[in-house]
C-alpha positions in Angstrom: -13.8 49.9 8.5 -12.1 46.6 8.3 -8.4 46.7 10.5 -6.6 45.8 7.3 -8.0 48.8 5.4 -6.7 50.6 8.6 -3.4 49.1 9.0 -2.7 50.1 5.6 -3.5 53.3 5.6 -1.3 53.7 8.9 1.4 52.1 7.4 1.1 54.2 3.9 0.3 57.1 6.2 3.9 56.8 8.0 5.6 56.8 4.2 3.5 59.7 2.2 5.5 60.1 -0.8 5.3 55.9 -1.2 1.5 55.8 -0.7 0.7 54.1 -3.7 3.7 52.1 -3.7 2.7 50.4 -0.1 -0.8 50.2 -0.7 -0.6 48.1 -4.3 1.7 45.8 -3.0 -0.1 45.4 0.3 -3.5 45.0 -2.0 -1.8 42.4 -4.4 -0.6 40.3 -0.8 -3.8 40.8 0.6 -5.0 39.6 -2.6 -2.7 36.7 -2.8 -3.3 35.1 0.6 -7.0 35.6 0.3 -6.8 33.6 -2.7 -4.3 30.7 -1.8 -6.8 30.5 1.3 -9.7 29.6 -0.5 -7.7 27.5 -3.2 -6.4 25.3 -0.2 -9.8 25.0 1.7 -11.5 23.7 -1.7 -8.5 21.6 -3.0 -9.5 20.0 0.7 -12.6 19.7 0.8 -13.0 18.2 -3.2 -9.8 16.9 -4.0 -8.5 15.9 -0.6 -5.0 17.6 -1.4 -3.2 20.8 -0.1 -2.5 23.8 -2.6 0.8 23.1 -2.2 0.5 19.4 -2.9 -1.8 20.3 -6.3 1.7 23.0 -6.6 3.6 19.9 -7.2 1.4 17.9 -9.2 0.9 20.7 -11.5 4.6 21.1 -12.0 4.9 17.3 -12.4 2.2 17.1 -15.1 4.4 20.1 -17.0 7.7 18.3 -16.4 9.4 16.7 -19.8 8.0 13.0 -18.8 6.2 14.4 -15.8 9.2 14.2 -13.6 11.5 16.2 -11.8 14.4 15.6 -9.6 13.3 16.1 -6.0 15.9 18.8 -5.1 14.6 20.6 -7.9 10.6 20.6 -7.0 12.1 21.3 -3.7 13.3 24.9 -5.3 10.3 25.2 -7.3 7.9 24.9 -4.2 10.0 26.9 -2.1 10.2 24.3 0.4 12.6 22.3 2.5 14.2 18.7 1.8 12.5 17.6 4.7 8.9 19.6 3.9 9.6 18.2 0.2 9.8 14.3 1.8 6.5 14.6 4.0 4.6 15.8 0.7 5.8 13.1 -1.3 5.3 10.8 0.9 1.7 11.8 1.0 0.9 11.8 -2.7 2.8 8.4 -2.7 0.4 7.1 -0.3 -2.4 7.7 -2.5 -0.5 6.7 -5.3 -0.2 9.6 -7.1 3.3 9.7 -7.8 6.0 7.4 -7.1 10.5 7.8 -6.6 12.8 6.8 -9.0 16.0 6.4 -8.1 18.3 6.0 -11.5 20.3 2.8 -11.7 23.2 4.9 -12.3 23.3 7.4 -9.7 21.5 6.7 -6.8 21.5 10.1 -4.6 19.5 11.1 -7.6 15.7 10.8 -6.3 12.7 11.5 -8.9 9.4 12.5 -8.1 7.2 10.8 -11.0 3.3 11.4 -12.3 1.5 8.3 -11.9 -2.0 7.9 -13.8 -4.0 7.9 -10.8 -1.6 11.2 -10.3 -2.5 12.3 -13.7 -6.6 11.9 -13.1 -6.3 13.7 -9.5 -4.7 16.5 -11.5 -6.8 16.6 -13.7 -9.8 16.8 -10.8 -7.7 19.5 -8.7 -6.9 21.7 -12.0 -10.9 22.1 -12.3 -11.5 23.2 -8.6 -8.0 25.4 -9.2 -10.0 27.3 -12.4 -13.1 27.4 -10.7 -11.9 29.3 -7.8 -10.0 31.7 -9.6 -12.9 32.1 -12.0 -15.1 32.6 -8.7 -12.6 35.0 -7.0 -11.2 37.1 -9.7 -13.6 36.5 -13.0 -16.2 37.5 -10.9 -14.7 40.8 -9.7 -13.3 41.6 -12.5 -14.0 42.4 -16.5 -12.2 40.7 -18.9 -10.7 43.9 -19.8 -9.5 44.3 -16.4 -8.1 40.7 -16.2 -6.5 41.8 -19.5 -4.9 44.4 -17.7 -4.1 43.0 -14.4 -2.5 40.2 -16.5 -0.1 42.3 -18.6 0.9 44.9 -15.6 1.8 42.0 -12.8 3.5 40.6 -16.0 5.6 43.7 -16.9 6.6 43.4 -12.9 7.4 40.2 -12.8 9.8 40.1 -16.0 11.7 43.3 -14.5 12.6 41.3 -11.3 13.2 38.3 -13.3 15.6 40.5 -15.6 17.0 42.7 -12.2 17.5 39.4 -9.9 17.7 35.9 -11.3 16.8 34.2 -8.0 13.8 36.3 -8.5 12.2 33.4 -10.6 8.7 32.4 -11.1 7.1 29.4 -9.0 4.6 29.0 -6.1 5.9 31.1 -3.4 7.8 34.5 -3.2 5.2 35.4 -5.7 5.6 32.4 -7.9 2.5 30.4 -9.2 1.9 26.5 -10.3 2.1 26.2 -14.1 -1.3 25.2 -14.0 -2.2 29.0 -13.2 
């Protein structure tokens, strides 16, 4: 028996009554790291980018004028100023996006889509799909996906509702908008 099976258990074990609580959510992290694994190795190995960099392209290509202000993709990525600066600087290397700093206030740094940004997101959305069709569609019915859908749904829209820093994006549970 695998030791996460077993870990589980012992931890669900120690908290009867909460049995099923502990052991969906430690299924659906489980679940979630196995999957952001194998989205980062492929988005690698194809596209030559991180998850986390196709994260921000993703929310780029959904920006109004696929931009965002760079404190705010910082929030959305769940990352630091200084994490946020190494990634851009990255994708600006290979000319995928570029800064824009506004004439009229220049603290205010942009992150912007360029069109070599736009045809690498385009390349890393297909390996995105493909791996989730690979790792859930496979496993999966579309009944089931149906489901899964609607009930993570239904949780997510009750934290949203119950804490409003409890907002959808990449980590703490959060996804790209390409998902």
């Amino acid at each position: 028996m695998p030791i996460i099976v077993l870990a589980t258990r012992g931890y669900a074990a120690s908290v009867p009554t909460e049995r099923s609580v502990v052991l969906t959510w430690r299924s659906l992290h489980l679940v979630d790291s196995a999957i952001r694994r194998v989205l980062d190795q492929r988005l690698a190995a194809e596209a030559g980018c991180s998850l986390l960099e196709h994260d921000l392209l993703a929310w780029l290509t959904a920006a109004p004028q696929q931009r965002l202000q760079m404190l705010k993709l910082a929030d959305l990525l769940d990352v630091t100023r200084g994490g946020l600066t190494r990634i851009v600087d990255r994708l600006a290397e290979r000319g995928w996006i570029e800064r824009d700093r506004p004439a009229t206030n220049r603290r205010e740094v942009y992150a912007v889509l360029t069109s070599d940004g736009q045809h690498a997101t385009e390349h890393t959305r297909t390996i995105y799909l493909s791996v989730l069709r690979e790792t859930l569609g496979t496993h999966l019915s579309r009944a089931e996906l149906d489901d899964l859908a609607r009930i993570t749904g239904k949780l997510l829209g009750a934290l949203t509702d119950r804490d409003p820093h409890c907002r959808p994006g990449p980590r703490r549970g959060r996804t790209s908008p390409s998902a």
